[in-house]
LOPA-625239 format. One record per atom (N, C-alpha, C, CB): residue in one letter; atom name; x, y, z. Coordinates in steps of 0.05 Angstrom, whole numbers, always signed. Glycine has a CB too. Example, Ala and Ser with C-alpha at 12.3 -4.5 7.8 and 13.67 -1.06 7.14 Angstrom:
BEGIN
 residu atome     xx     yy     zz
      A     N   +264   -114   +156
      A    CA   +246    -90   +156
      A     C   +264    -66   +156
      A    CB   +226    -89   +181
      S     N   +257    -45   +142
      S    CA   +273    -21   +143
      S     C   +258     +1   +157
      S    CB   +282    -12   +114
// end
This chain:
BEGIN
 residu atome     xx     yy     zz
      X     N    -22    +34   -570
      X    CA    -39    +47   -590
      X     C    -25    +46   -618
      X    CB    -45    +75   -582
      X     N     +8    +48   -615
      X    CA    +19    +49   -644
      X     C    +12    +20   -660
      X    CB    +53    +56   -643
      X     N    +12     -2   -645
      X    CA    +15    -30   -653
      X     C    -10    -27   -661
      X    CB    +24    -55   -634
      X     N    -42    -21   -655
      X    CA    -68    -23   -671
      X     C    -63     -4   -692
      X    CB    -97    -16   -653
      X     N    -52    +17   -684
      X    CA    -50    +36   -718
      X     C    -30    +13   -743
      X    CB    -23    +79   -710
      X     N    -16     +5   -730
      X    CA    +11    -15   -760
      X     C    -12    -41   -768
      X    CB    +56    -38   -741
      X     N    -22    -52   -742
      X    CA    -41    -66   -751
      X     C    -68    -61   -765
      X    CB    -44    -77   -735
      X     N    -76    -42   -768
      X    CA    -88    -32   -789
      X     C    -82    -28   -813
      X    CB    -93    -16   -784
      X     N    -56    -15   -813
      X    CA    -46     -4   -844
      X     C    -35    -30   -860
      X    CB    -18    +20   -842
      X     N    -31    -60   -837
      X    CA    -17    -78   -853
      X     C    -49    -92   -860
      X    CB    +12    -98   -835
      X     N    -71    -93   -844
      X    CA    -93   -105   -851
      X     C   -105    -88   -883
      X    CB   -114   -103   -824
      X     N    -96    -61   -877
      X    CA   -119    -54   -907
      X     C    -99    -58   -931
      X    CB   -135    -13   -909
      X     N    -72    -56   -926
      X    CA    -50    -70   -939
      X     C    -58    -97   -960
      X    CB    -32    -79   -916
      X     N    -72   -115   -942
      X    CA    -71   -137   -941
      X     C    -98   -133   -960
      X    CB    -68   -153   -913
      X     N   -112   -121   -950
      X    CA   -148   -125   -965
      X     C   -138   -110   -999
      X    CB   -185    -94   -940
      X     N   -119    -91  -1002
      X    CA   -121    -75  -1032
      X     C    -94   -102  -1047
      X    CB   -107    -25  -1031
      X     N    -83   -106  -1040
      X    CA    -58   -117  -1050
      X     C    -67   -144  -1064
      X    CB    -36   -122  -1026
      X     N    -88   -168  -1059
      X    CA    -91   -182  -1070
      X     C   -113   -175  -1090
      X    CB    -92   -200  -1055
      X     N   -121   -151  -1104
      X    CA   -140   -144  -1120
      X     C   -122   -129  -1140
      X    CB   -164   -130  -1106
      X     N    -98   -121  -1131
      X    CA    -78   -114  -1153
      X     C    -54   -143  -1148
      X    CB    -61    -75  -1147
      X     N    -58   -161  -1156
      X    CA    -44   -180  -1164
      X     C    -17   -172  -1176
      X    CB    -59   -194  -1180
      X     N    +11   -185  -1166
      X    CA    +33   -180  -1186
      X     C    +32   -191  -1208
      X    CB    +55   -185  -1179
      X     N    +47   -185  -1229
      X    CA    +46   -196  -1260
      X     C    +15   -186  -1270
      X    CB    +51   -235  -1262
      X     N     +8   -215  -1290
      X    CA    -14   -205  -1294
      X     C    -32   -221  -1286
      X    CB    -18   -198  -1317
      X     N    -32   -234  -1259
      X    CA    -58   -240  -1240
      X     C    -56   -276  -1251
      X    CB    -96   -217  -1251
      X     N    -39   -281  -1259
      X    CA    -44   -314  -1265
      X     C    -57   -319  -1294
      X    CB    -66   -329  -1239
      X     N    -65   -294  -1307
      X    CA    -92   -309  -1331
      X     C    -64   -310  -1354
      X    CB   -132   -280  -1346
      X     N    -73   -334  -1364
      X    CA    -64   -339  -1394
      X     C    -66   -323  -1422
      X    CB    -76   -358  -1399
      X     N    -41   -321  -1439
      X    CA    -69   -297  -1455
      X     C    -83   -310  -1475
      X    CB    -56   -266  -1473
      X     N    -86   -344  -1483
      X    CA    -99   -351  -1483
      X     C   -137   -353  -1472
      X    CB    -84   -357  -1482
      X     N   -135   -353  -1453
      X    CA   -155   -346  -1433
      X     C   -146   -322  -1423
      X    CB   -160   -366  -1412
      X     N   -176   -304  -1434
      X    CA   -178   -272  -1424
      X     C   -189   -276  -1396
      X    CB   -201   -249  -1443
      X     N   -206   -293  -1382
      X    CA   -219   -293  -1359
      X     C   -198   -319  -1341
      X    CB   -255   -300  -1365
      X     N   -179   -321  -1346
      X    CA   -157   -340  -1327
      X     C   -169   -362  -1327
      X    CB   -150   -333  -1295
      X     N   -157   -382  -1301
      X    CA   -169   -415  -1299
      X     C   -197   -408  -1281
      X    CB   -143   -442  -1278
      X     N   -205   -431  -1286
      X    CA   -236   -440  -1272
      X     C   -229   -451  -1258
      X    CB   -258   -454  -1283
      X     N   -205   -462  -1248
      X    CA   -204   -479  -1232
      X     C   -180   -461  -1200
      X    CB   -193   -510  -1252
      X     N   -186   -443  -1204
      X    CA   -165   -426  -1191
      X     C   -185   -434  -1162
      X    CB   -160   -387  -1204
      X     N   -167   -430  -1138
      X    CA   -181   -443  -1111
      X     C   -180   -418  -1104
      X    CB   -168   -468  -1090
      X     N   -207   -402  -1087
      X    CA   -210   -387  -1074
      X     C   -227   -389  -1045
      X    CB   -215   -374  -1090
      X     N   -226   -376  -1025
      X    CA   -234   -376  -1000
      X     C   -244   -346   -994
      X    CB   -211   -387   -982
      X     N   -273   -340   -989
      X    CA   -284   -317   -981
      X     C   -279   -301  -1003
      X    CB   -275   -307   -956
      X     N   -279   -309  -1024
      X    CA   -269   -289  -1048
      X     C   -239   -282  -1055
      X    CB   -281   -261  -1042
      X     N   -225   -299  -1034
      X    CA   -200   -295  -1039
      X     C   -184   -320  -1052
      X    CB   -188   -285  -1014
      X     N   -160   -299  -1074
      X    CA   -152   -328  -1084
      X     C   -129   -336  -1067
      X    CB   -143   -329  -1117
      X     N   -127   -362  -1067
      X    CA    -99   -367  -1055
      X     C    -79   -366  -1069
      X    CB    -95   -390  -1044
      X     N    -71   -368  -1097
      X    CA    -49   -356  -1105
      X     C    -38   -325  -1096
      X    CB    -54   -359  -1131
      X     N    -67   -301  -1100
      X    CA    -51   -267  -1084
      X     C    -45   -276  -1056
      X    CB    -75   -234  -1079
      X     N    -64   -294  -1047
      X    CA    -54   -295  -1009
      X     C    -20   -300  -1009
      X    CB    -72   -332   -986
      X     N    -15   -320  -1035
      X    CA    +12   -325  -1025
      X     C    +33   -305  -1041
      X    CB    +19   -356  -1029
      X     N    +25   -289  -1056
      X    CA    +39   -266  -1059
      X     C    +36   -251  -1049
      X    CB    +40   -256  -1074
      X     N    +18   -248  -1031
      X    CA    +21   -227  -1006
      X     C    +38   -237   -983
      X    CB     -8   -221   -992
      X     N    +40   -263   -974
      X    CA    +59   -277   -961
      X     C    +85   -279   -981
      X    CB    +47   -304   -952
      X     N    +92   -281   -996
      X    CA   +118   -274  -1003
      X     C   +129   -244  -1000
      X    CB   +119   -282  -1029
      X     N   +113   -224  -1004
      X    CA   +117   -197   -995
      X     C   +123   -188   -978
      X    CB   +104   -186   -996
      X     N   +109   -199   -958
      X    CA   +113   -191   -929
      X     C   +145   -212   -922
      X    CB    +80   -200   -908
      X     N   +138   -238   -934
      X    CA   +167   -251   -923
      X     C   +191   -239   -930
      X    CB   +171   -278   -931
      X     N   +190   -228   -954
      X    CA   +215   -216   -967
      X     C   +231   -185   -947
      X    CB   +204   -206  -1004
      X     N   +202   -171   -936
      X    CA   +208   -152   -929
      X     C   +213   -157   -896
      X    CB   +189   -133   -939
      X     N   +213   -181   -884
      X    CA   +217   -189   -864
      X     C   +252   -197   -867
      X    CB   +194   -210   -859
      X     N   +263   -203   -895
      X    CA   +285   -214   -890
      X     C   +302   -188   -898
      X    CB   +289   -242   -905
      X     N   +291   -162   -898
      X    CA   +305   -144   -902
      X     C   +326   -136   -874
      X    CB   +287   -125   -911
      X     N   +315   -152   -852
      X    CA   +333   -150   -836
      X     C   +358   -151   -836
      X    CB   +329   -160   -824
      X     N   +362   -168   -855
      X    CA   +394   -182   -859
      X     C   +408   -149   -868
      X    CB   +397   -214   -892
      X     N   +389   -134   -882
      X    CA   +410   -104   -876
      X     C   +407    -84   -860
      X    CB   +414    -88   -897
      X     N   +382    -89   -853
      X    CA   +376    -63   -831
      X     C   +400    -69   -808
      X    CB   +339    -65   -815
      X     N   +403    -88   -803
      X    CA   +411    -88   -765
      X     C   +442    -83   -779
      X    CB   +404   -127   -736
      X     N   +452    -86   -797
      X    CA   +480    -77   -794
      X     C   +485    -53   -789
      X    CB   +494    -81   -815
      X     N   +459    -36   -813
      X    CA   +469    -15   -823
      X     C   +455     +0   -800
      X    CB   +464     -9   -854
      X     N   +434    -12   -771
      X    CA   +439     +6   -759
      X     C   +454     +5   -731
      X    CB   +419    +17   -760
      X     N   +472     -8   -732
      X    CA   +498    -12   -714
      X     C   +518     +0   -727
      X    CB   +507    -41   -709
      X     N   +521     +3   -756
      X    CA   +540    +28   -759
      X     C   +526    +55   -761
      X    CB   +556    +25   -785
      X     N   +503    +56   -760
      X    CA   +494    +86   -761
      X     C   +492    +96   -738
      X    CB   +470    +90   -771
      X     N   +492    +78   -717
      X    CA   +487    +90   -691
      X     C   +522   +105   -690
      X    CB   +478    +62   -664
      X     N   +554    +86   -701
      X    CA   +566    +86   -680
      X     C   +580   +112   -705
      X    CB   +581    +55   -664
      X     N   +567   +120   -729
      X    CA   +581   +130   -742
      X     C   +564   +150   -759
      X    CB   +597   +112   -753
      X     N   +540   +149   -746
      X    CA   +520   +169   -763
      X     C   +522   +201   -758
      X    CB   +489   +162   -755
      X     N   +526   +197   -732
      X    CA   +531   +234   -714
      X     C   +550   +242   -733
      X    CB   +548   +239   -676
      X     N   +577   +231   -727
      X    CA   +589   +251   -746
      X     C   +593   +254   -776
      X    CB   +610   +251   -740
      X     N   +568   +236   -789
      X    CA   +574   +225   -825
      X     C   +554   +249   -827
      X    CB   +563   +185   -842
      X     N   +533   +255   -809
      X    CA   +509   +274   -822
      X     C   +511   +305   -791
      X    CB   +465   +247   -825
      X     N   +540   +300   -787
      X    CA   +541   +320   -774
      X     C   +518   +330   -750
      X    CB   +544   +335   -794
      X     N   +515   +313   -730
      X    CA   +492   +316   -718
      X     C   +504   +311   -679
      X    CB   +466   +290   -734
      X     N   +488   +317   -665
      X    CA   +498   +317   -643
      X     C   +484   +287   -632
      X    CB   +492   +344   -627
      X     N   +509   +269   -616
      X    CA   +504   +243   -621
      X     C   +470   +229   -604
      X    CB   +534   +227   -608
      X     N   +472   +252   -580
      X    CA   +451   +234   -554
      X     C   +420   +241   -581
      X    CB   +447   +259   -506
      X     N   +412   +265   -594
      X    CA   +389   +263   -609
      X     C   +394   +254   -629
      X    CB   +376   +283   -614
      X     N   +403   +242   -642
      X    CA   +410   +231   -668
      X     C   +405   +196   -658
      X    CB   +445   +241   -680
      X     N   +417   +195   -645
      X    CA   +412   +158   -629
      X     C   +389   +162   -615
      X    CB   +439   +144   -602
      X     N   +378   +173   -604
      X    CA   +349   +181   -595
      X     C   +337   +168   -618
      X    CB   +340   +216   -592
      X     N   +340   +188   -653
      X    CA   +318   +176   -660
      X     C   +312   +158   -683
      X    CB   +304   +193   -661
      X     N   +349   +150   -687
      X    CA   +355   +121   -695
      X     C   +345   +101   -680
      X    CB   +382   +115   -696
      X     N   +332   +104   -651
      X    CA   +327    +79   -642
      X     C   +295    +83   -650
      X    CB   +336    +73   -608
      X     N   +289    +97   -645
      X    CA   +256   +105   -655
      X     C   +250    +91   -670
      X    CB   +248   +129   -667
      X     N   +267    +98   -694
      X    CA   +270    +80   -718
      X     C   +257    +62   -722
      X    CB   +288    +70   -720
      X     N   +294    +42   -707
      X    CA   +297    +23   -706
      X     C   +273     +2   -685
      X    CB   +322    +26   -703
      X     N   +260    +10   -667
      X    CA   +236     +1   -650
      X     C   +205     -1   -677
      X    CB   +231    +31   -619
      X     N   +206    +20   -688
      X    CA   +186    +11   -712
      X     C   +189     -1   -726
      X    CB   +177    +23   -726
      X     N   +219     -6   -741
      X    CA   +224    -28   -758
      X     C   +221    -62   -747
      X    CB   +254    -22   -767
      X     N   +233    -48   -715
      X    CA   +228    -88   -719
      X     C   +198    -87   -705
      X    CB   +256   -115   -693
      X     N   +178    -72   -702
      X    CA   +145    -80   -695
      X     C   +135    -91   -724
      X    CB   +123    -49   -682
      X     N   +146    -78   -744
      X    CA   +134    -76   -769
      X     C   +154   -106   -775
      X    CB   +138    -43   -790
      X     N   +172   -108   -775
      X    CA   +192   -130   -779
      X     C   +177   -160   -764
      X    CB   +223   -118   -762
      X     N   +168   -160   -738
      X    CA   +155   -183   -726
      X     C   +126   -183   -732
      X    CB   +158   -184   -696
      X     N   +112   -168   -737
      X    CA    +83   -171   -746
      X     C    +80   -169   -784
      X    CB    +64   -143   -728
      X     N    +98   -168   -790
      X    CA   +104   -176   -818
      X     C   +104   -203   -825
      X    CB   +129   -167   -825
      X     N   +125   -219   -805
      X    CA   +139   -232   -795
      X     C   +112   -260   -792
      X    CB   +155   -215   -769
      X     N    +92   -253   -775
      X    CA    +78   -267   -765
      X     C    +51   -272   -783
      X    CB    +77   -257   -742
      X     N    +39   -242   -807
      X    CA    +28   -255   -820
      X     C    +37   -258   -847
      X    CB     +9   -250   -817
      X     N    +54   -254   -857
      X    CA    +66   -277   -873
      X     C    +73   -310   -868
      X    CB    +88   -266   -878
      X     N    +72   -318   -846
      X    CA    +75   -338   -839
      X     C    +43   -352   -834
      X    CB    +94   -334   -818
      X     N    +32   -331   -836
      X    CA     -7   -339   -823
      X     C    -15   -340   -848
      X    CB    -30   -311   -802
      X     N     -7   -326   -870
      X    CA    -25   -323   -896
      X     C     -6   -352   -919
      X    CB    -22   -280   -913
      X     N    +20   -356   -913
      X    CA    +32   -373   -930
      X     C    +19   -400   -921
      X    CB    +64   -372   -929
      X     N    +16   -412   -894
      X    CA     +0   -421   -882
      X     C    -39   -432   -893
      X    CB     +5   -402   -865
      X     N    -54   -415   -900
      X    CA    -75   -417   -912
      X     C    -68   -410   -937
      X    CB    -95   -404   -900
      X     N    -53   -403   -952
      X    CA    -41   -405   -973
      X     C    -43   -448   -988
      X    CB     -8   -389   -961
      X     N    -26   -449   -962
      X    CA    -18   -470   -974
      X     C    -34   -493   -964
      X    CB    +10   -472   -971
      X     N    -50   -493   -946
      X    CA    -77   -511   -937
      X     C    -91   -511   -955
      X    CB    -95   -502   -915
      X     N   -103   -490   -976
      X    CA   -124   -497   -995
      X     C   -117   -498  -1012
      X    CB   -143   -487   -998
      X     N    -76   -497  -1022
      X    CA    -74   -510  -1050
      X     C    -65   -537  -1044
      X    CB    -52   -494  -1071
      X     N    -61   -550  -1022
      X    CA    -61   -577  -1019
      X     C    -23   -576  -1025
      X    CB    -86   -596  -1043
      X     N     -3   -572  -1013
      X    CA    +25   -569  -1014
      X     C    +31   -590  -1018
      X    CB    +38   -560   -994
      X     N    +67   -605  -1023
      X    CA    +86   -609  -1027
      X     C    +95   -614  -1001
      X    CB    +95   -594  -1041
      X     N   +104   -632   -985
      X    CA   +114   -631   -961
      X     C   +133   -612   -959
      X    CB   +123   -655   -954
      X     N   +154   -606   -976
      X    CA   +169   -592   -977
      X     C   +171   -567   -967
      X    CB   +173   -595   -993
      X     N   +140   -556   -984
      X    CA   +138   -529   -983
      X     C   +128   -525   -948
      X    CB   +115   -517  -1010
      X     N   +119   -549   -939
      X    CA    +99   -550   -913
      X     C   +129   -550   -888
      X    CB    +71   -587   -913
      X     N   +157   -559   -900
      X    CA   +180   -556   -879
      X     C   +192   -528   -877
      X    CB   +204   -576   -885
      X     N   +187   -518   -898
      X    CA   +189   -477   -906
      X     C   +174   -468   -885
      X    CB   +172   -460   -940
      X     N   +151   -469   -892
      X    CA   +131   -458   -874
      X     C   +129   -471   -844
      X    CB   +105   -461   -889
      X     N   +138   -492   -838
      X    CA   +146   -493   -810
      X     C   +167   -483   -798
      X    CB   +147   -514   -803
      X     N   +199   -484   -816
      X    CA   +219   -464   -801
      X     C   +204   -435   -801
      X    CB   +251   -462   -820
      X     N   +191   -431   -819
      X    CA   +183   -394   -813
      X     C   +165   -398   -790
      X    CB   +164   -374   -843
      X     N   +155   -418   -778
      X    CA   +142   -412   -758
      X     C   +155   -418   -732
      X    CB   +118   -422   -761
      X     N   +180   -433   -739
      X    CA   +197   -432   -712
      X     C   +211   -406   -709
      X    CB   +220   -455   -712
      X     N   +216   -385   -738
      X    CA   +229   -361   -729
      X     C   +210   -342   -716
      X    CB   +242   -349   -752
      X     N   +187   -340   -725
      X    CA   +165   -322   -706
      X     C   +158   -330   -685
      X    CB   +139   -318   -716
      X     N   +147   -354   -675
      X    CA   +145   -361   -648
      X     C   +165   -341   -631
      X    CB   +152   -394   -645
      X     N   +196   -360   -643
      X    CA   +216   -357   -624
      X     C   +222   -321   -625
      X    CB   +243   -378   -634
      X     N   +214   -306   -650
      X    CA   +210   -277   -645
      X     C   +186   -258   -644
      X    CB   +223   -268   -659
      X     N   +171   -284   -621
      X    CA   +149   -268   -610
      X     C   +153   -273   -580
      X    CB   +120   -277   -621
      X     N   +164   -286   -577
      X    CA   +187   -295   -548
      X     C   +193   -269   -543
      X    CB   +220   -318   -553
      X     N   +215   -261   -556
      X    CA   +239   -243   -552
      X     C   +223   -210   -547
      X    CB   +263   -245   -584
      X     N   +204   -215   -560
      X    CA   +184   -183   -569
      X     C   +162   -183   -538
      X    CB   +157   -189   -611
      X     N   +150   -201   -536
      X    CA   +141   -194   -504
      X     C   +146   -214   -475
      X    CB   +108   -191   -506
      X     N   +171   -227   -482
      X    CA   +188   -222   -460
      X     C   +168   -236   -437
      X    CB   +196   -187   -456
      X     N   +156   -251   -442
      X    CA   +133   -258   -420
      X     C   +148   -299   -411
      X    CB    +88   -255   -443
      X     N   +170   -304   -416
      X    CA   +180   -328   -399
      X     C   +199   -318   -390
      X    CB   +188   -355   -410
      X     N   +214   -344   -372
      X    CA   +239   -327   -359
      X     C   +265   -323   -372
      X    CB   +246   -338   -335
      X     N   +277   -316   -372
      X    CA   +309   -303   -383
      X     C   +319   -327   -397
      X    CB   +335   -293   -357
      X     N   +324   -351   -372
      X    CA   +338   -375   -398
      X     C   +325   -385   -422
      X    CB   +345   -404   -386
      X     N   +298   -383   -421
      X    CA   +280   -397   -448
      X     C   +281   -370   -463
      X    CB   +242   -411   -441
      X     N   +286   -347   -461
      X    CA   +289   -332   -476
      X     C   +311   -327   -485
      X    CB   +281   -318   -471
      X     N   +340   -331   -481
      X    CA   +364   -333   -490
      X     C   +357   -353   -508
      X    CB   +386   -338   -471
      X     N   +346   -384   -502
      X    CA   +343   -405   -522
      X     C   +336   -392   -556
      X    CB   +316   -424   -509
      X     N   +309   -381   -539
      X    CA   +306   -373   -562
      X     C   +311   -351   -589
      X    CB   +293   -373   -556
      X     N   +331   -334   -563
      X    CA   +346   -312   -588
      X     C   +367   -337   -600
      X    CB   +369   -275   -571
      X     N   +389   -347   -595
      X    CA   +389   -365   -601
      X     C   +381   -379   -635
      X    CB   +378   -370   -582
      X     N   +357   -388   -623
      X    CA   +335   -399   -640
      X     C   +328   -386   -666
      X    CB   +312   -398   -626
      X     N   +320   -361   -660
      X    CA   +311   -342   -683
      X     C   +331   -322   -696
      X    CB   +290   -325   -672
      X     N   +361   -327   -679
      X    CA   +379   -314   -700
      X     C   +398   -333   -714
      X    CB   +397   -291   -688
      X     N   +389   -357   -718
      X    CA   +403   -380   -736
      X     C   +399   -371   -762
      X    CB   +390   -412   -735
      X     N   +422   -360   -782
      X    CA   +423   -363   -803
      X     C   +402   -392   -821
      X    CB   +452   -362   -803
      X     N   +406   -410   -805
      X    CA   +409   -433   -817
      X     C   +380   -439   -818
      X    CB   +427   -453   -804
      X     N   +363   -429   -807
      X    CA   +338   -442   -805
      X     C   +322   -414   -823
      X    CB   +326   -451   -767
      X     N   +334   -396   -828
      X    CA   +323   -373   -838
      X     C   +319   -391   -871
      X    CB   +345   -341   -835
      X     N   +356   -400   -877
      X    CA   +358   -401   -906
      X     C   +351   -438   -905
      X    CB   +395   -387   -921
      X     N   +339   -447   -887
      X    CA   +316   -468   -888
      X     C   +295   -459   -906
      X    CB   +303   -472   -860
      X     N   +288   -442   -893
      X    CA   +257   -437   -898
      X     C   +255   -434   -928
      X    CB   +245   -410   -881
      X     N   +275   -419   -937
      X    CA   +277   -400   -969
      X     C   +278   -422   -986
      X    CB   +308   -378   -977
      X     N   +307   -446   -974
      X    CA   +313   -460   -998
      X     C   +285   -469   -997
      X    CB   +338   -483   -997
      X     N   +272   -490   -979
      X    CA   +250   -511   -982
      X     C   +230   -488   -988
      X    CB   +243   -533   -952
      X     N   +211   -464   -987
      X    CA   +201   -457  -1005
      X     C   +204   -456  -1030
      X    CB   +198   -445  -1000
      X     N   +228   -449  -1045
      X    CA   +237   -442  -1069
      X     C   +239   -459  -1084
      X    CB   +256   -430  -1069
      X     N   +243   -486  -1075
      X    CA   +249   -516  -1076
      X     C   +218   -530  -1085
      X    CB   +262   -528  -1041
      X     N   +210   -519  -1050
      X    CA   +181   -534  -1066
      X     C   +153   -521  -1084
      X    CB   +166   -547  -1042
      X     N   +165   -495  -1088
      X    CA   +140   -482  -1108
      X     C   +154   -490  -1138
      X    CB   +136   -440  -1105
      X     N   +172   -491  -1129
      X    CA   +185   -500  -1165
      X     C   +182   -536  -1171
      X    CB   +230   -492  -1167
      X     N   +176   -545  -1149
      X    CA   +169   -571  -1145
      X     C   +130   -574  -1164
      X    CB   +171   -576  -1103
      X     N   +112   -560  -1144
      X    CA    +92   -554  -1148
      X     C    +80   -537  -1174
      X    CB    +90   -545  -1128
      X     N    +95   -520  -1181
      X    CA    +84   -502  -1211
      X     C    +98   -522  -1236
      X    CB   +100   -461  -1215
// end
């Protein structure tokens, strides 16, 4: 039931966030009414889709501090905030179980929206090898999240999805190829 409630809050997320555009929405101040030639789908533009996919990707790579900081909070939080250890790790893991639901379904449509993002602005191969390592890291951490093959293809794949290397794949060849493309 919790996963349809996050999936809700990230869907209406998703519906208000590309109608407040970051910056100032792409228009020139030349042109008060922006380009005519801006590509949209169902009313949506694909430029917010992919600032909504950069949003979500960015806050997906916040991992790189969460999991430290909560391997030292677990082993050093009781006594930093004075607390008794078994409820305090109780509900650091609590936490930590919502961060990474919100962390893999973040995870997955940022990778779904950069995706149709980049189908109807017609990509850069480049940007199209970004967006395939990000979809080898969700696959492989949607593996790990329901656990539904057997043990060795799932070692593969932790493995898989905790490579530094294919993470800062993804970043360079996006970053690479939107600066390629604008």
């Amino acid at each position: 039931m919790r996963s349809i409630s996050y999936l809700f809050v990230l869907a209406l997320f998703l519906v208000i966030l590309p109608s407040t555009a970051i910056g100032d929405g792409g228009h020139d101040d030349d042109e008060p009414h922006g380009d005519d030639d801006e590509v949209s789908f169902l009313g949506i533009e694909m430029e917010s889709l992919g600032e909504v996919a950069q949003v979500l990707f960015i806050f997906t790579l916040t991992i790189i501090v969460w999991k430290p900081a909560f391997l030292w909070l677990r082993k050093k939080g009781p006594e930093l905030f004075n607390k008794e250890a078994k409820p305090f790790k109780k509900t650091l893991g609590t936490i930590n179980k919502r961060y990474m639901s919100a962390h893999i379904w973040a995870g997955f449509f940022a990778a779904l929206l950069g995706t149709v993002h980049g189908y109807f602005l017609e990509w850069h191969w480049a940007l199209w090898a970004g967006t395939a390592a990000m979809w080898v890291l969700v696959i492989s951490g949607g593996i790990l999240k329901w656990k539904w093959p057997p043990k060795e293809f799932r070692k593969g794949a932790r493995i898989l999805h905790m490579q530094r290397a294919l993470t800062v794949m993804a970043i360079v060849f996006l970053l690479v190829g939107h600066e390629i493309v604008d």
